[in-house]
VEXKETOR-633181 format. One line per 10 residues: number of its first residue (from 1); their letters; for each residue z negated, x, y negated of N, C-alpha, C, O. Coordinates in pm, whole numbers, plus 50000, padded with zeros to 5 digits. Example, Ala and Ser with C-alpha at 12.3 -4.5 7.8 and 13.67 -1.06 7.14 Angstrom:
2
1 = AS = 49220/51319/50569/49220/51230/50450/49220/51320/50330/49154/51424/50332; 49292/51285/50225/49286/51367/50106/49213/51290/49997/49196/51341/49886
end
This chain:
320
1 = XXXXXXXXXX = 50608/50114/57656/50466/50148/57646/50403/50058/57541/50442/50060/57424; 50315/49988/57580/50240/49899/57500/50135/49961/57365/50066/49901/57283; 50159/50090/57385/50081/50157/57283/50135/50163/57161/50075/50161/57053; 50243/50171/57179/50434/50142/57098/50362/50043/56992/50373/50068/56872; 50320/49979/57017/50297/49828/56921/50139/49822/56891/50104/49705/56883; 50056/49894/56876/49901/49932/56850/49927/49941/56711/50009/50010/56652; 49824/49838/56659/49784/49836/56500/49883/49944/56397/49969/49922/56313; 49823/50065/56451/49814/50128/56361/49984/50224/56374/50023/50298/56283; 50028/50212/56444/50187/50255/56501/50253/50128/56382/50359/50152/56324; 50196/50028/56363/50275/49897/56345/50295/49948/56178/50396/49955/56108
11 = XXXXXXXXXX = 50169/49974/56156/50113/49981/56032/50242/50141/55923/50277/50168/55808; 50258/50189/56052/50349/50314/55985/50492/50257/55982/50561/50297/55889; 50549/50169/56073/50654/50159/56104/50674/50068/55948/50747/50112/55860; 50611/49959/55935/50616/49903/55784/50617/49982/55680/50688/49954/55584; 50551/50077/55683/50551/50142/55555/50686/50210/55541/50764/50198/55447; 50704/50297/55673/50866/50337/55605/50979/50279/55613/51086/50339/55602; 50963/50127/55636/51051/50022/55592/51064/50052/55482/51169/50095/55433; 50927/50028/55407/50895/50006/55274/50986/50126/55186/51036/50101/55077; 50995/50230/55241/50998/50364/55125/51142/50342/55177/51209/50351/55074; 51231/50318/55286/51336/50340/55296/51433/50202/55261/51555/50213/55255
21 = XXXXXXXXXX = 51375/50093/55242/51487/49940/55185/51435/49940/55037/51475/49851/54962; 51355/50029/54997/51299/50005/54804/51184/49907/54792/51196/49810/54717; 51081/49927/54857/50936/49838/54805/50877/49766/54673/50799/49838/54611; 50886/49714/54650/50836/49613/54535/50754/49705/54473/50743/49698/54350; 50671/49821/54557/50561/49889/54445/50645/49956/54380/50604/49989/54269; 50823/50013/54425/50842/50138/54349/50877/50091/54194/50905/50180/54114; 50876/49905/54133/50900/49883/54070/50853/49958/53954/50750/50024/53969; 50899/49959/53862/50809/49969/53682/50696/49881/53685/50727/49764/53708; 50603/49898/53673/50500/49783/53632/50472/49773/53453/50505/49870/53384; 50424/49678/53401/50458/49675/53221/50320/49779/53218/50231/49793/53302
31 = XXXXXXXXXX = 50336/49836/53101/50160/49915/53077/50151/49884/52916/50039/49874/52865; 50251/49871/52849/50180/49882/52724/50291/49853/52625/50409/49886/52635; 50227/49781/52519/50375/49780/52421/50311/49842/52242/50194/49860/52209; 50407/49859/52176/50394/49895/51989/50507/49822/51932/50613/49798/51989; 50469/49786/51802/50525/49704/51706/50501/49733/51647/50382/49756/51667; 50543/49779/51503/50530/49827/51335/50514/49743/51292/50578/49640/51313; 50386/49764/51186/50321/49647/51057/50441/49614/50977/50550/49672/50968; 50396/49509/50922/50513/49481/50821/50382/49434/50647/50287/49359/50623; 50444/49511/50592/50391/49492/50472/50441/49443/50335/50529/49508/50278; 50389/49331/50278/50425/49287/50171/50330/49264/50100/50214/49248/50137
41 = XXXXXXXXXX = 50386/49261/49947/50300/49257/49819/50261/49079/49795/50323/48980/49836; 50143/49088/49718/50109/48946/49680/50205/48892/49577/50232/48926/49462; 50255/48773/49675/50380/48677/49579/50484/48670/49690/50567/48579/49683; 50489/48775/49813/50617/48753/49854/50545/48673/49986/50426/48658/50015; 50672/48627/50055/50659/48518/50203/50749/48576/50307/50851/48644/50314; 50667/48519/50383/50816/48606/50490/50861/48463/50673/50796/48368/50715; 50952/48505/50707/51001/48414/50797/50988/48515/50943/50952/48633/50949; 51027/48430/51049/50996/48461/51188/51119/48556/51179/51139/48610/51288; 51210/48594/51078/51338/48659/51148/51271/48784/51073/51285/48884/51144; 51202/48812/50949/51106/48926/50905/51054/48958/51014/51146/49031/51049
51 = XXXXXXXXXX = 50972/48964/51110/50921/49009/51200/50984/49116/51306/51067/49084/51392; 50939/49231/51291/50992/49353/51407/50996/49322/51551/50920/49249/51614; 51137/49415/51606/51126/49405/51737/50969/49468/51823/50852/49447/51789; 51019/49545/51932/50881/49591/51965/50902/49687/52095/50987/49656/52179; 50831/49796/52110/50857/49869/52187/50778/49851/52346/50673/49788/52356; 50826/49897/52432/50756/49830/52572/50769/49976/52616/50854/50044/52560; 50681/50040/52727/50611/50127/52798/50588/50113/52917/50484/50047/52925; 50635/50143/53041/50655/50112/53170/50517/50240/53243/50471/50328/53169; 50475/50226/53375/50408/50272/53434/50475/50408/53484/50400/50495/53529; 50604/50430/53480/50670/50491/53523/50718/50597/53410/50784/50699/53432
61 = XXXXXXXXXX = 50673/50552/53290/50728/50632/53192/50843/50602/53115/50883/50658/53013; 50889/50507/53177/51025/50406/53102/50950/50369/52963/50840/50314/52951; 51052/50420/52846/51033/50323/52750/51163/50247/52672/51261/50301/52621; 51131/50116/52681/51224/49990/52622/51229/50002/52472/51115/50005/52427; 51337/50012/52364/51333/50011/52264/51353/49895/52241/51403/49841/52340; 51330/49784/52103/51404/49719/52046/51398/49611/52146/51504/49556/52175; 51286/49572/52205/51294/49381/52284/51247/49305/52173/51158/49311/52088; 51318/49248/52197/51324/49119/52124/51215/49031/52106/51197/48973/52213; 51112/48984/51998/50993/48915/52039/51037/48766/52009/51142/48744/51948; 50938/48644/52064/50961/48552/52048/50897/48499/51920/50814/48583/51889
71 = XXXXXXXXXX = 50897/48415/51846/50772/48425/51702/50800/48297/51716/50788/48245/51605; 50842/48189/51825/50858/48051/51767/50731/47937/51847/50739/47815/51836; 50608/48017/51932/50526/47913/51940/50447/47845/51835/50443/47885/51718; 50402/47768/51867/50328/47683/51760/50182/47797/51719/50109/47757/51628; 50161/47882/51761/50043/47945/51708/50137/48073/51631/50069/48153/51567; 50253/48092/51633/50331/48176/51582/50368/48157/51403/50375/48235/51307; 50388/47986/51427/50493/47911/51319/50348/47897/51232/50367/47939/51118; 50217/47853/51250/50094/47880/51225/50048/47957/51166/50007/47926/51055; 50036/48074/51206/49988/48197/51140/50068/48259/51050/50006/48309/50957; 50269/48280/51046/50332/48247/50998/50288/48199/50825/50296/48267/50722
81 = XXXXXXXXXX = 50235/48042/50848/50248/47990/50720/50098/48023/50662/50086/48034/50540; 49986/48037/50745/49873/48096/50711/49865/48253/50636/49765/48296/50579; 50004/48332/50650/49995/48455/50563/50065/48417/50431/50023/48452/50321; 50183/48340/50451/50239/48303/50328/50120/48226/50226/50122/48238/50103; 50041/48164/50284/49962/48047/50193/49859/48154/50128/49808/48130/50019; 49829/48283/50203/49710/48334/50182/49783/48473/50109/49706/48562/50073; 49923/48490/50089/49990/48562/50017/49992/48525/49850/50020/48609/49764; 49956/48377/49820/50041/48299/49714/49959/48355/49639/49988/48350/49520; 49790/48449/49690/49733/48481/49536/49680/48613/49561/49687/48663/49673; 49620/48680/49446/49541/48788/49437/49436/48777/49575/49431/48867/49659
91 = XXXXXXXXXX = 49362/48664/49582/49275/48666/49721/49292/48694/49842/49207/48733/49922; 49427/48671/49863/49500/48673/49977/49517/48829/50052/49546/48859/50168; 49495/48891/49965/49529/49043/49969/49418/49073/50075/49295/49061/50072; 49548/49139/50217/49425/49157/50340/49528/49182/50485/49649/49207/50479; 49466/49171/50587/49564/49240/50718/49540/49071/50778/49442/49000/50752; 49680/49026/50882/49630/48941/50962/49728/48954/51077/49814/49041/51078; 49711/48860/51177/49826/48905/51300/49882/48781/51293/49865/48671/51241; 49946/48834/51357/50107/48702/51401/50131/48666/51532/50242/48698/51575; 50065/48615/51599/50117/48657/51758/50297/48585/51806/50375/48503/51757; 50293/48692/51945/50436/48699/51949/50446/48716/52105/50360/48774/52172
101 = XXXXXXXXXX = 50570/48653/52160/50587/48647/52349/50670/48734/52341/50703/48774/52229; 50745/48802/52492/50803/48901/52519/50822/48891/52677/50724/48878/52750; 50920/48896/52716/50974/48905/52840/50981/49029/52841/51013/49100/52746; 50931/49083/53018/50939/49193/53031/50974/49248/53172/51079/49186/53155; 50986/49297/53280/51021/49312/53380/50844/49376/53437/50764/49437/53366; 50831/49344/53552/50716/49388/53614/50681/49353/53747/50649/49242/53791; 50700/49518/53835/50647/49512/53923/50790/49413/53999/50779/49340/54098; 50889/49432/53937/51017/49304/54009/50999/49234/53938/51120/49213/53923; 50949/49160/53860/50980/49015/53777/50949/48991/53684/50855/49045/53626; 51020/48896/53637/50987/48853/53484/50878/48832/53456/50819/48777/53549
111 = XXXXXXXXXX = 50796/48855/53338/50639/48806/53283/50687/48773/53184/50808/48788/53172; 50632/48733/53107/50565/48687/52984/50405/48776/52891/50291/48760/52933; 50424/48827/52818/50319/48908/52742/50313/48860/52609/50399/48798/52545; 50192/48898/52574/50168/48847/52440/50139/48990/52398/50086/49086/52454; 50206/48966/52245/50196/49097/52152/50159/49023/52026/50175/48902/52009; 50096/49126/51921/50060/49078/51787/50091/49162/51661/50083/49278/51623; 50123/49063/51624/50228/49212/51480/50120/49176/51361/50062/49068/51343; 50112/49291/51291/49959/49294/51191/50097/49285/51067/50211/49329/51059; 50007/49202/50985/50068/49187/50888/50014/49223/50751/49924/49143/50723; 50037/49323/50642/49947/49396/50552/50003/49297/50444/50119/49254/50445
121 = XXXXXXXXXX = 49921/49271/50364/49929/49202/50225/49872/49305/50086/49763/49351/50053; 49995/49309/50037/49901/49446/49925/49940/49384/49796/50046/49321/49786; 49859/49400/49698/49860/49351/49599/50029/49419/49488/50087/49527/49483; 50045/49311/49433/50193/49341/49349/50114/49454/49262/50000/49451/49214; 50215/49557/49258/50215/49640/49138/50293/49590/49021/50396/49531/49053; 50266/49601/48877/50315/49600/48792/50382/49704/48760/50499/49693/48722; 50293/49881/48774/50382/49977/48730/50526/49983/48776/50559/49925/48880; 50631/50065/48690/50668/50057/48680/50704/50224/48752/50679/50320/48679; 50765/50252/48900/50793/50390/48914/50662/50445/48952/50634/50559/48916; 50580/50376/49021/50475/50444/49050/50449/50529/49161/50355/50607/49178
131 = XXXXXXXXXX = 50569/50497/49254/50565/50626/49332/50682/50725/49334/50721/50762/49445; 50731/50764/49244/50818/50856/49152/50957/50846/49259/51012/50950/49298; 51001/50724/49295/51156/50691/49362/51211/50724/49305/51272/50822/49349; 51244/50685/49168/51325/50701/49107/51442/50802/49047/51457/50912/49101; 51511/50770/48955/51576/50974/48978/51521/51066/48867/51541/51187/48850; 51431/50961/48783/51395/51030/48645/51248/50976/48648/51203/50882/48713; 51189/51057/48563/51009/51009/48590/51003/50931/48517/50886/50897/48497; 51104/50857/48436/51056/50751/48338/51006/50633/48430/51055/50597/48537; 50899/50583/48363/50805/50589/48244/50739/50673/48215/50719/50706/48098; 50672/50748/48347/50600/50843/48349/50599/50957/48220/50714/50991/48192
141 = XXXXXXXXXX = 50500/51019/48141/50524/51121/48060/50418/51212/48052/50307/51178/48091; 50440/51335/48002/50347/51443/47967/50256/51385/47859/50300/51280/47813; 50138/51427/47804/50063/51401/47710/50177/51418/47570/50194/51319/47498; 50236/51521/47545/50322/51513/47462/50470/51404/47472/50571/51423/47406; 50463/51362/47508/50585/51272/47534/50701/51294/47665/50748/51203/47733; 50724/51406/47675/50784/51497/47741/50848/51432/47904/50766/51391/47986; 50951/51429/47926/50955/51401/48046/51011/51487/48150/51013/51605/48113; 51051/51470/48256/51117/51562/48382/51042/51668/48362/51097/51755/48430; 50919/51730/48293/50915/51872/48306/50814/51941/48397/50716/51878/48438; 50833/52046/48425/50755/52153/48520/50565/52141/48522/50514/52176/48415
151 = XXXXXXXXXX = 50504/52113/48588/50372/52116/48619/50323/52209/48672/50263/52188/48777; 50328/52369/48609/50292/52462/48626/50414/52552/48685/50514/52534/48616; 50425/52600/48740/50520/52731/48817/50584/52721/48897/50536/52633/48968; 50740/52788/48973/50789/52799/49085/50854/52671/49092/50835/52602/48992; 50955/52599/49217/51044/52582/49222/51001/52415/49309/50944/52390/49415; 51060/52332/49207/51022/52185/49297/50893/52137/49241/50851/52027/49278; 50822/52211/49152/50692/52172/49064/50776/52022/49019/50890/51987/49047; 50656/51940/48926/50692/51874/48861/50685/51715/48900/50618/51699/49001; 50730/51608/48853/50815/51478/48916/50965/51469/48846/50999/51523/48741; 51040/51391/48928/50987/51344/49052/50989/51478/49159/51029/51592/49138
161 = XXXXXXXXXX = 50944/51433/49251/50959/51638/49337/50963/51549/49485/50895/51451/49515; 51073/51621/49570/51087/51607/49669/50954/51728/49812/50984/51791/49913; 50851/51710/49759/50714/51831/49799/50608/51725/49801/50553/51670/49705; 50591/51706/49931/50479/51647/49976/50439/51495/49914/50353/51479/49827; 50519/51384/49976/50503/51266/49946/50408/51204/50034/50396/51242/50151; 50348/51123/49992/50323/51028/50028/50336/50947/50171/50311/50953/50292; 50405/50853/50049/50527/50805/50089/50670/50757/50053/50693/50756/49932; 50753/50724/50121/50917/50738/50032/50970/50884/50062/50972/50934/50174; 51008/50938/49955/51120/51095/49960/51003/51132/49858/50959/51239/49900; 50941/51099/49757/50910/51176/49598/50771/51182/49553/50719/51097/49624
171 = XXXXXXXXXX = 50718/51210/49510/50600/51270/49466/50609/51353/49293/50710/51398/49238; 50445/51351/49233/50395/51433/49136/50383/51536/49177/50278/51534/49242; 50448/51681/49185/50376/51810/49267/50367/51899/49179/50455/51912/49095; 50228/51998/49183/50184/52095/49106/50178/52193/49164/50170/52195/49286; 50181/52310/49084/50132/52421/49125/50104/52562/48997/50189/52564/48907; 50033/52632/48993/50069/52730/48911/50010/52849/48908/49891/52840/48878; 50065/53006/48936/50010/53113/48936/49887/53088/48867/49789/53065/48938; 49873/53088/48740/49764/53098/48683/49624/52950/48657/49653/52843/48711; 49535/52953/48604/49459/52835/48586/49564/52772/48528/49672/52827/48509; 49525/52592/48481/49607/52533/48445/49546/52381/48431/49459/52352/48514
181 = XXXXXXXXXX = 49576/52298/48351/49584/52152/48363/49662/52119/48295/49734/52184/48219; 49650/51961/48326/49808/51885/48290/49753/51732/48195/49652/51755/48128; 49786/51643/48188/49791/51460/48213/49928/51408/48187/50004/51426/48092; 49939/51334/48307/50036/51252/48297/50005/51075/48260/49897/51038/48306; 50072/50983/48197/50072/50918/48182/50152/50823/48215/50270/50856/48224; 50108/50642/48249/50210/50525/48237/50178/50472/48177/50056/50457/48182; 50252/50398/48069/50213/50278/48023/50281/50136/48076/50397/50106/48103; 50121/50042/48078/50175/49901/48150/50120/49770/48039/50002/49744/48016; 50257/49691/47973/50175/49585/47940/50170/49441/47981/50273/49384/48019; 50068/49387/47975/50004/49320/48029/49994/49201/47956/49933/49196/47849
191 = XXXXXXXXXX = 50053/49100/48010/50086/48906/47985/50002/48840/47994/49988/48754/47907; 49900/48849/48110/49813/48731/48163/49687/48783/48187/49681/48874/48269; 49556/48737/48119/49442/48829/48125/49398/48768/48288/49442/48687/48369; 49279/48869/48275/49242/48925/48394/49163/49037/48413/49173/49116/48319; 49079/49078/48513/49074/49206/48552/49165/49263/48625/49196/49191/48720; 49237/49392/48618/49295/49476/48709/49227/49583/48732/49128/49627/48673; 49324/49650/48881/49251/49703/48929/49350/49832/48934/49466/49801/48961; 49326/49977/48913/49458/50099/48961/49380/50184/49056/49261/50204/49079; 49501/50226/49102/49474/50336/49233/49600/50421/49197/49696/50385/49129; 49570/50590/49280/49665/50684/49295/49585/50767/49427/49464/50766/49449
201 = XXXXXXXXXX = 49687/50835/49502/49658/50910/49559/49654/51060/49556/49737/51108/49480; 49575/51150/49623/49606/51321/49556/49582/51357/49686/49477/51322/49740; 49675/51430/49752/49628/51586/49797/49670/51728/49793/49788/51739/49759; 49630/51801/49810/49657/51955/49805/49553/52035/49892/49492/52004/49994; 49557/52163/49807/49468/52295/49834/49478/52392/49712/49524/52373/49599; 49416/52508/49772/49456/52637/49676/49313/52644/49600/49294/52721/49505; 49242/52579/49637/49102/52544/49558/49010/52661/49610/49007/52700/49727; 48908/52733/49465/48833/52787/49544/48670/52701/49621/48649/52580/49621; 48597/52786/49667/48497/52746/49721/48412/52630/49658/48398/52517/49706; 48359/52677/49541/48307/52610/49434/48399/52474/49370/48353/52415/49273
211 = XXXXXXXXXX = 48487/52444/49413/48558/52305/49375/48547/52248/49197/48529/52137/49147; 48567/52381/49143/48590/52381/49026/48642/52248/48953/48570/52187/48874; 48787/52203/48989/48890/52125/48957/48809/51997/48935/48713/51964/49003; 48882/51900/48785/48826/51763/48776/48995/51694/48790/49102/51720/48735; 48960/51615/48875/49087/51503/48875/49079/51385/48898/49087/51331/49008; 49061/51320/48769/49029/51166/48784/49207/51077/48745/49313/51118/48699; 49157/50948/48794/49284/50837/48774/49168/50801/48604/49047/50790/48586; 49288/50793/48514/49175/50699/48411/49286/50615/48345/49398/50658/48315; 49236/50481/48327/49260/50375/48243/49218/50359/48109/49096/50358/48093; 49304/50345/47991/49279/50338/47864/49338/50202/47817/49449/50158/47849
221 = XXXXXXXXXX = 49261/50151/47747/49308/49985/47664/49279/50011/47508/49177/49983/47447; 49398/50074/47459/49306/50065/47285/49324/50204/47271/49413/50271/47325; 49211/50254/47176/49191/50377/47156/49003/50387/47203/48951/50497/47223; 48937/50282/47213/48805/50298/47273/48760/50298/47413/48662/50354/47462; 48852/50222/47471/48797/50138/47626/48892/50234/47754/49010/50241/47789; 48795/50283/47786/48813/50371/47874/48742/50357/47995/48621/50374/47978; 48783/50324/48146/48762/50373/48292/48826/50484/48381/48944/50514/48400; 48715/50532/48425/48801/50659/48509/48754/50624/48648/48671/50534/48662; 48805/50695/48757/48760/50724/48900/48687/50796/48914/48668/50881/48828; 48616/50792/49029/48534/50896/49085/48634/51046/49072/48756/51053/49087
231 = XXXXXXXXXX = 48564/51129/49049/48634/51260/49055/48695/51278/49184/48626/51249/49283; 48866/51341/49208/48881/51346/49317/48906/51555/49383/48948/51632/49296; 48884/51599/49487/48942/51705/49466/49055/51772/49601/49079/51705/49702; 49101/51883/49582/49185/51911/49705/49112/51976/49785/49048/52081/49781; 49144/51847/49901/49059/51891/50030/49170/51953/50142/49144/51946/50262; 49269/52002/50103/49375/52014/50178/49518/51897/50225/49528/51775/50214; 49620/52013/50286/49744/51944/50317/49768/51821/50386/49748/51797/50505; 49813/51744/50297/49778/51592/50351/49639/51525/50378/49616/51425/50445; 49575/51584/50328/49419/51525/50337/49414/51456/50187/49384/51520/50086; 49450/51304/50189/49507/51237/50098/49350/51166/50051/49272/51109/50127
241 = XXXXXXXXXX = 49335/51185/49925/49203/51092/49829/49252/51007/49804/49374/51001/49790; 49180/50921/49790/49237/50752/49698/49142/50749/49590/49023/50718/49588; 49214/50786/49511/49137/50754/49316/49157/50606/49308/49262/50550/49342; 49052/50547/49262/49053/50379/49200/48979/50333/49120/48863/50361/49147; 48992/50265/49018/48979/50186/48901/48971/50083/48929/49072/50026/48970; 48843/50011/48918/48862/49820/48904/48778/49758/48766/48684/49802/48699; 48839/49666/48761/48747/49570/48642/48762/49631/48512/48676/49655/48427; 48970/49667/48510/48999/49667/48384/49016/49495/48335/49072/49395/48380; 48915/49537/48193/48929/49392/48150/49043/49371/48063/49053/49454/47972; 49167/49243/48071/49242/49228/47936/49215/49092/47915/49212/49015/48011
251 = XXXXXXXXXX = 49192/49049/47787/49174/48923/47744/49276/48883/47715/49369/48960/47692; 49294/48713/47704/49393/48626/47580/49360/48706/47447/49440/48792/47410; 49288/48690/47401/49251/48778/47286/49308/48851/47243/49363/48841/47133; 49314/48981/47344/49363/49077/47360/49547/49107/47384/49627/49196/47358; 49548/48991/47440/49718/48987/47429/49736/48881/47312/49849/48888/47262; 49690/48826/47279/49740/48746/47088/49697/48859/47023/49700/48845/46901; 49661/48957/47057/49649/49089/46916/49722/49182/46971/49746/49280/46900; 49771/49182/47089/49895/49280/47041/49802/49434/47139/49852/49544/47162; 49659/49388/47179/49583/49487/47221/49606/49499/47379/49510/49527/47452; 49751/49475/47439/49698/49447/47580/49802/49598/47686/49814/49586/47808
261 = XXXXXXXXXX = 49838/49670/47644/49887/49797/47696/49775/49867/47744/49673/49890/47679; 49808/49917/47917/49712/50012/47992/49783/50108/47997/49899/50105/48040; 49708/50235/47943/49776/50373/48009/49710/50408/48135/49592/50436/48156; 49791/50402/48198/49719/50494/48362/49746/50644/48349/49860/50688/48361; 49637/50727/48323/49703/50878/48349/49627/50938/48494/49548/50883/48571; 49685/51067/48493/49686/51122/48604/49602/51272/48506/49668/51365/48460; 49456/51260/48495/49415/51371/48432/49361/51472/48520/49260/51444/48585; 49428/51616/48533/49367/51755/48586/49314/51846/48494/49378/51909/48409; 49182/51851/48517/49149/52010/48442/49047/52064/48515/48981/52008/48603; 49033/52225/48457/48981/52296/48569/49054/52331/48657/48973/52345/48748
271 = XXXXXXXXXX = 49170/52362/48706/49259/52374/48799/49257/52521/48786/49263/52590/48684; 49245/52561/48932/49219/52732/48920/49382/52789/48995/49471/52737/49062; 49363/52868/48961/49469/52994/48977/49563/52891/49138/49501/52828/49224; 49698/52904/49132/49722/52895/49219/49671/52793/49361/49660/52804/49483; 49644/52665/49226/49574/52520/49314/49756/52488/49304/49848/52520/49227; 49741/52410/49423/49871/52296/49444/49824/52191/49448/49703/52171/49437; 49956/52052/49472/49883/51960/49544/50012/51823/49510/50117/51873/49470; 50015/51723/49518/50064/51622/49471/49998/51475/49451/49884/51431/49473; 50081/51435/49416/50010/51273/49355/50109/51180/49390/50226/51217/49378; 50084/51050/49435/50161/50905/49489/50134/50846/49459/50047/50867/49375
281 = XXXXXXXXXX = 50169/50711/49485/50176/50558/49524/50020/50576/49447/49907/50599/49489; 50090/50549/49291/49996/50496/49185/50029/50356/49187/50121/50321/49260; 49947/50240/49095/49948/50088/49174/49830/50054/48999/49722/50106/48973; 49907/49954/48919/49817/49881/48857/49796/49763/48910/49801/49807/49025; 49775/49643/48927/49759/49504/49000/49628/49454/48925/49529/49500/48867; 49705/49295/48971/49594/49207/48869/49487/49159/49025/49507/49103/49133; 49359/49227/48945/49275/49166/49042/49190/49038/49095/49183/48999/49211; 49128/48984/48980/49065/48891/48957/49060/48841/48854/49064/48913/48754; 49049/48701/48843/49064/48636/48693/48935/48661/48638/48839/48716/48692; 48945/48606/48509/48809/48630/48389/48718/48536/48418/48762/48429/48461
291 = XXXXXXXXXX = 48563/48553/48400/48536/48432/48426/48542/48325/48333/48583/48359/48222; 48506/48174/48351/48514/48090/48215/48438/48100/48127/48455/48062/48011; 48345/48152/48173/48269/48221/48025/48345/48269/47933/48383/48203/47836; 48369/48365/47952/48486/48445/47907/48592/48361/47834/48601/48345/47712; 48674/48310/47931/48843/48178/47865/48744/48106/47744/48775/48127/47627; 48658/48043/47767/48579/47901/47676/48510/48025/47548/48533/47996/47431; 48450/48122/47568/48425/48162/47438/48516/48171/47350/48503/48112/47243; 48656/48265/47386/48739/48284/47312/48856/48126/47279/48928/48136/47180; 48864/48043/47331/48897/47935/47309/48793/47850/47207/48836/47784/47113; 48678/47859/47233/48567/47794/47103/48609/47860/46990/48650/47793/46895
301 = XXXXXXXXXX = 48604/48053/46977/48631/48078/46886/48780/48074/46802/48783/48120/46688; 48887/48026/46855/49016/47972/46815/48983/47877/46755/49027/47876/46641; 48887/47745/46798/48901/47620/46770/48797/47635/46642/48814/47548/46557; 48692/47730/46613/48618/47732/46453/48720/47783/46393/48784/47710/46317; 48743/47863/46404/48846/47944/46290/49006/47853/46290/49068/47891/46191; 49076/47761/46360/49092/47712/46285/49089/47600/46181/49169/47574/46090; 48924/47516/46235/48886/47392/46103/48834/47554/46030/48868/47542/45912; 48807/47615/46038/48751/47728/45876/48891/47790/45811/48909/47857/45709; 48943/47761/45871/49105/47832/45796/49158/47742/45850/49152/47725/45972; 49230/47656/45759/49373/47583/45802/49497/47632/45768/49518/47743/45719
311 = XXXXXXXXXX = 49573/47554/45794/49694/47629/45767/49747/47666/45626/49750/47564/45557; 49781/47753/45572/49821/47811/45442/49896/47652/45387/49847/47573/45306; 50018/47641/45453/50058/47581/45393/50016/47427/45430/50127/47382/45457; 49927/47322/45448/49824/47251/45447/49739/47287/45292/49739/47196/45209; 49674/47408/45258/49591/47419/45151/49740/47376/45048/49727/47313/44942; 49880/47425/45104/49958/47406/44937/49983/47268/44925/49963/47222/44813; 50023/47187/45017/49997/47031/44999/49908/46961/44965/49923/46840/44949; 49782/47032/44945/49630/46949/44924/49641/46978/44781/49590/46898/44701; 49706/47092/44735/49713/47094/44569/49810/47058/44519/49799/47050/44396; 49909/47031/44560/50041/46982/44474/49973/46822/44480/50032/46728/44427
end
């Protein structure tokens, strides 16, 4: 019967070819891939073998762990040396991508995809333990000197405290039945003038309505020169503030006198009944240089004082 072979008879008979020898559609088709940032501080460099694998995502719900990316085209080896070059200073500090190839299966066959790995540049910390890794809070101290001790009440208070990090395992964590405040302190000193800049993070709860609580980051140089942060407060669990400080000034000056130590503290007061919360990834860093205004005054004033004072022993040779 010639009807046997009509379009649309033809049209079925193909299809369950299709579903019964395995059709090219039932392949995976690619849908989507992820790669983790990679982050480094200003000063460090990194190579194509630094660079993360990358995860792949099929249409089907397949997911590929761990393929392998390629990082060796010429726009790879490029960008590559464009983060290192733009790593070498304080300026540099910033996000950029890397692009990267990837073989993948699709739909039956090999492709080729392009992926891009973000690369974070964060400024070097100087502190020392600033996000309480360590096994002891040193440097860290109480206003009294005091170290390892309790920040109000109950069990895991304190630093370092394994209660609500950040990031890492450790954290500053508070808490205390009753009202309460604290300050903690670091001290950082400081070689090469500049402005710097500090940051810490806070969150908690336990706060009442009225947001009583003051919690600033503050910077001290001296016994006069003082910057604080914007007040920060607990807005809840993991609802993380960023306290920051910029345009601490330290001079040459200031380090030939012996004046160049920053305390970073961590000041709470006002803390009502049964506030919690913790504190992280505190961060001093040199931000920007001085301007030459600045270098050339204090260099003029080196160069009067010393034709107005010479050297002691110069005046004892002019009299013998």
């Amino acid at each position: 019967d010639s009807s046997m072979f009509s379009a649309a008879n033809l049209k079925k008979v193909f299809s369950f070819d299709n579903l019964s020898n395995g059709a090219n559609t039932a392949d995976p088709v690619f849908e989507s891939y992820s790669i983790d940032s990679l982050t480094i501080e200003v000063g460090d460099t990194i190579t194509a073998d630094d660079l993360p694998v990358c995860t792949v995502t099929y249409n089907d719900g397949t997911v590929v762990s761990d393929v392998v990316v390629s990082w060796e085209s010429d726009a790879s080896k490029q960008a590559i040396a464009d983060v290192n070059t733009k790593a070498a200073s304080a300026d540099g500090r910033g996000i950029y991508n890397v692009p990267g190839i990837i073989s993948v299966d699709n739909n039956g066959e090999k492709v080729n995809k392009n992926v891009n790995c973000k690369i974070v540049v964060e400024p070097q910390n100087i502190m020392i333990n600033g996000s309480f890794e360590n096994d002891t809070a040193a440097p860290w101290k109480y206003t009294d000197g005091s170290e390892n001790s309790i920040i109000g009440s109950g069990s895991g208070e304190g630093f370092p405290s394994t209660n609500d990090p950040r990031t890492g395992s450790k954290s500053l964590h508070f808490y205390n039945t009753e009202a309460f405040e604290f300050e903690v302190y670091n001290d950082v000193t400081i070689d090469t003038p500049g402005y710097y800049a500090a940051e810490m993070y806070l969150q908690g709860g336990g706060s009442t309505a009225d947001k009583p609580e003051n919690i600033k980051l503050v910077a001290t140089v001296g016994e006069d020169t003082k910057y604080e942060s914007d007040n920060a407060y607990l807005n809840g669990w993991k609802s993380w503030n960023k306290m920051e400080i910029a345009n601490i000034k330290i001079t040459q000056r200031m380090i030939d006198e012996g004046n160049n130590t920053v305390r970073v503290s961590l000041v709470a007061e006002n803390m009502p009944a049964k506030a919690w919360g913790s504190a992280d990834d505190a961060k001093l860093f040199f931000d920007k240089a001085l301007s030459e205004d600045d270098i050339k005054a204090y260099e003029v004033e080196k160069l009067i004082a010393k034709i107005s004072y010479p050297r002691s022993e110069e005046h004892t040779s002019e009299l013998q």
